[in-house]
C-alpha positions, 0 to 999 in steps of 0.5 A: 686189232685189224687194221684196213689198208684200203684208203692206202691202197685206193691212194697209191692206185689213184682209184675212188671208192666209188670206182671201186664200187663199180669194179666190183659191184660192192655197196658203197657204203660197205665200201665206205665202211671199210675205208675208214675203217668203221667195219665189225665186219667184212664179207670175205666175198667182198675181200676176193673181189677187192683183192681181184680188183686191186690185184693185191693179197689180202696181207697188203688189205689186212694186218693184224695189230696185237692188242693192247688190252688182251681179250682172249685166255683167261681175260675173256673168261673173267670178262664172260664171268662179270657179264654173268654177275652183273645178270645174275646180280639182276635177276636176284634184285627182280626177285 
């Protein structure tokens, strides 16, 4: 999992989203995603300007947190396989 420092950040630099926003001229509602922590994805464009902005590294933007459940390996090969069951199971019962 990531996690997304960036309500610390603006916390701790008494900055606004919207004050953010207009620093680096990022969408607020990419801002707002990434704040609360809503993201699937983040522009790495987007990562450069906040970090230039907040004079802070990525580390301090970004940590990884290791899962839980492992997604990856063979926990991904079985997940991949089940998918493929489940559509292989479809199109038998289409026929």
């Amino acid at each position: 999992m990531i996690k997304i420092h960036l309500s610390r950040i603006l916390g701790e630099k008494r900055w606004t989203q919207a004050e953010l926003s207009r620093q680096t001229g990022i969408n607020k509602n990419a801002i707002s995603e990434m704040y609360n922590e809503f993201a699937e994805r983040i522009n790495l464009d987007y990562i450069d300007l906040i970090c230039e902005a907040l004079d802070c590294q990525v580390s301090e933007l970004l940590e990884y947190i290791p899962n839980k459940k492992k997604r990856t390996g063979e926990h991904l090969i079985k997940e991949v396989r089940r998918k493929n069951k489940k559509k292989e199971d479809k199109e038998i019962d289409q026929t």
